[in-house]
C-alpha positions as CSV (number, residue, x, y, z in Angstrom):
1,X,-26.4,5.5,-16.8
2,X,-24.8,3.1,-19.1
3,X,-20.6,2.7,-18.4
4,X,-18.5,1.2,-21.1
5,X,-16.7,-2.4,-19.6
6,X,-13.6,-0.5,-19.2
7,X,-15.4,1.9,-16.3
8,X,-17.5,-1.1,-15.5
9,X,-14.4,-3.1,-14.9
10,X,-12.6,-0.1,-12.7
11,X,-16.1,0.6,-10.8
12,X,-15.8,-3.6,-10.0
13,X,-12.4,-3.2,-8.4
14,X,-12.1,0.0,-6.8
15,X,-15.9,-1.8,-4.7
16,X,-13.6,-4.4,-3.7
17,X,-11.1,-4.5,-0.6
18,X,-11.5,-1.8,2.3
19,X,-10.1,1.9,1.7
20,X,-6.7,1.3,1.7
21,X,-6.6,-1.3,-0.3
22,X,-8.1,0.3,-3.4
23,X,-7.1,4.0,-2.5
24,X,-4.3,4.2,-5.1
25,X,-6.0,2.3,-7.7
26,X,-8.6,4.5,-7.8
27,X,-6.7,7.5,-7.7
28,X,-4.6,6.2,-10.5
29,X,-7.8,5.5,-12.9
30,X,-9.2,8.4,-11.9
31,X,-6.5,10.4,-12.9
32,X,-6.3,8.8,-16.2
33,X,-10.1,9.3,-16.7
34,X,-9.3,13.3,-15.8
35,X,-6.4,13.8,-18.2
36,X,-8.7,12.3,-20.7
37,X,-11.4,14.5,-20.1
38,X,-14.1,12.2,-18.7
39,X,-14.7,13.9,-16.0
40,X,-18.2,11.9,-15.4
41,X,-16.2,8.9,-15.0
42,X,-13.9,10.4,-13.1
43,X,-16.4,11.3,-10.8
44,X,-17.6,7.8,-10.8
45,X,-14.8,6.4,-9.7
46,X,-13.8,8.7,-6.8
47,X,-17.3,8.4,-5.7
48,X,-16.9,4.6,-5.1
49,X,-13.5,5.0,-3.3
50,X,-14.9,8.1,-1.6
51,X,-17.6,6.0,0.2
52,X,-15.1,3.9,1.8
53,X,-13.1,6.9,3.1
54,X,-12.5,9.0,6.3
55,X,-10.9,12.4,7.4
56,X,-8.5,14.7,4.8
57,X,-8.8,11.5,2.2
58,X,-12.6,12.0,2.1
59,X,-12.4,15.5,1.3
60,X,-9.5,15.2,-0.9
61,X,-12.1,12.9,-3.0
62,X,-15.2,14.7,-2.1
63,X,-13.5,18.1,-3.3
64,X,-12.2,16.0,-6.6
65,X,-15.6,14.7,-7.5
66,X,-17.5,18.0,-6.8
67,X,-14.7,19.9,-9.5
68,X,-15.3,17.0,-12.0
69,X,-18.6,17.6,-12.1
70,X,-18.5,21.1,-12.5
71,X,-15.7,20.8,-15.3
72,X,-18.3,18.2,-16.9
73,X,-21.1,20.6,-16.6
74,X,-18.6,23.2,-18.5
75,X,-16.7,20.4,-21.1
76,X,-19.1,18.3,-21.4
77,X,-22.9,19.1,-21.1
78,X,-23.4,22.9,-20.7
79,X,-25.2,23.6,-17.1
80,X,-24.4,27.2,-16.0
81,X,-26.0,27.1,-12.8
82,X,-24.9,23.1,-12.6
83,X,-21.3,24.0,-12.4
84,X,-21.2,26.8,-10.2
85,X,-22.9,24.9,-7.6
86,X,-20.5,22.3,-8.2
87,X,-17.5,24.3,-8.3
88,X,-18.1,26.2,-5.1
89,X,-19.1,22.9,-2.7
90,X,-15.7,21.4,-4.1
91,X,-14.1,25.0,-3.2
92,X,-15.8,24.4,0.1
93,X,-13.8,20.8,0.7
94,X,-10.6,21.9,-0.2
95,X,-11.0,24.6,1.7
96,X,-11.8,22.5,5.0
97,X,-8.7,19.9,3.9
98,X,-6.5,23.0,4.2
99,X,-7.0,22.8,7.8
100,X,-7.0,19.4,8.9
101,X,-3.5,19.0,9.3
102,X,-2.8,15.8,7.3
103,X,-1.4,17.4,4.2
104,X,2.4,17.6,3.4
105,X,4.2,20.5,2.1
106,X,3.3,19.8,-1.6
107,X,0.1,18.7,-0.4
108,X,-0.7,21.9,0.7
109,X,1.2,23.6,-2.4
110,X,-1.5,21.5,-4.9
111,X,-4.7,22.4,-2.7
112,X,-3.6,26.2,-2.9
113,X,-3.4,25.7,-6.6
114,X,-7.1,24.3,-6.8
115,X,-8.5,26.5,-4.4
116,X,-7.0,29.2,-6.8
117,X,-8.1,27.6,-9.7
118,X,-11.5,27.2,-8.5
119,X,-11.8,30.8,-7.5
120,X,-10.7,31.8,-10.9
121,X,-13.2,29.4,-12.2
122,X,-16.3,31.0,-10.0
123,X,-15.1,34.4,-11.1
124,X,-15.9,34.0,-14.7
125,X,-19.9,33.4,-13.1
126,X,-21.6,36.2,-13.8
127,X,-25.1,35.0,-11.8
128,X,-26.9,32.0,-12.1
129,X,-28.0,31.9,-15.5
130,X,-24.2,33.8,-17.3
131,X,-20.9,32.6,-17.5
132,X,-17.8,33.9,-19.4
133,X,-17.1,30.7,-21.3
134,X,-14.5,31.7,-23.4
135,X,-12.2,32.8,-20.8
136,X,-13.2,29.5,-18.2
137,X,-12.1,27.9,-21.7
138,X,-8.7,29.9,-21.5
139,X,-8.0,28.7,-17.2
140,X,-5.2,25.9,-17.5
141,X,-6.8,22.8,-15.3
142,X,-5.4,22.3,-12.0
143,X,-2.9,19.5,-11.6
144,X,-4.1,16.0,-10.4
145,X,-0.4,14.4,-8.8
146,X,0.5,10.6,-9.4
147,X,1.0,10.0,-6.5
148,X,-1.8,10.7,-3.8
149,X,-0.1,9.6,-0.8
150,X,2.6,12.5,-1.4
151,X,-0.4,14.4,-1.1
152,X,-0.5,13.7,2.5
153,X,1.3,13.7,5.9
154,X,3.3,10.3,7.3
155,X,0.6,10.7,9.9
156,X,-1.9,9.7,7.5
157,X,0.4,7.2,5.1
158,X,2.9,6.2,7.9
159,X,6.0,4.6,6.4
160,X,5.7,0.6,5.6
């Protein structure tokens, strides 16, 4: 796939540096790239930063990447089966960050919110091959926060 030089150009510095280095550029493009809709890109993004990752960070990506797929496959290029596959492995990550113990208070208050938005999501499934798209139209997208480290425990982000 062919990026435009302003994903080429993210994609170039979000490889660069270890994990931490990079971890709230990339969040802060990919966030961009979501409010925007281009949830491929998105994806993209998270996926290079995701690589470099460990622990609740990981899944908080994986989980990310997974739902921007699926909202792709809805949005973007109609995949019924696509997106429910997609949507219920990222259901499957948040899921597991809810118990590793390195989110914060609204950390935990935003993964309810996509866990909840992702079950209202799959509920509109109705098999493989069906899908109420008008009313997955209607669901208002989950938040993605500024800020990912607020996201998180001081365990994981200890104070500088």
């Amino acid at each position: 796939m062919e990026f435009d030089p302003e994903i080429l150009s993210i994609l170039e510095k979000v490889k660069q540096g270890d994990a931490d280095a990079t971890l709230d550029y990339a969040w802060g493009e990919g966030r961009k790239l979501y409010l925007k809709g281009r949830y491929f890109e998105l994806h993209e993004v998270f996926e290079f930063q995701w690589k470099k990752e460990t622990d609740g960070r990981r899944l908080l990506l994986h989980g990310w990447i997974q739902l921007a797929i699926s909202l792709n496959k809805v949005f973007v290029k109609p995949n019924i089966r696509g997106s429910k596959m997609q949507a219920e492995k990222s259901r499957e990550k948040f899921l597991k960050l809810s118990e590793t113990g390195e989110l914060s208070s609204l950390g935990k208050t935003q993964n309810a919110l996509i866990i909840s938005y992702l079950e209202k999501l799959l509920s509109n499934f109705q098999s493989e091959e069906s899908w109420d798209l008008e009313r997955i139209k209607e669901l208002s997208l989950p938040e993605m926060k500024e800020n990912i480290k607020e996201l998180f425990s001081s365990s994981v982000f200890p104070a500088s």
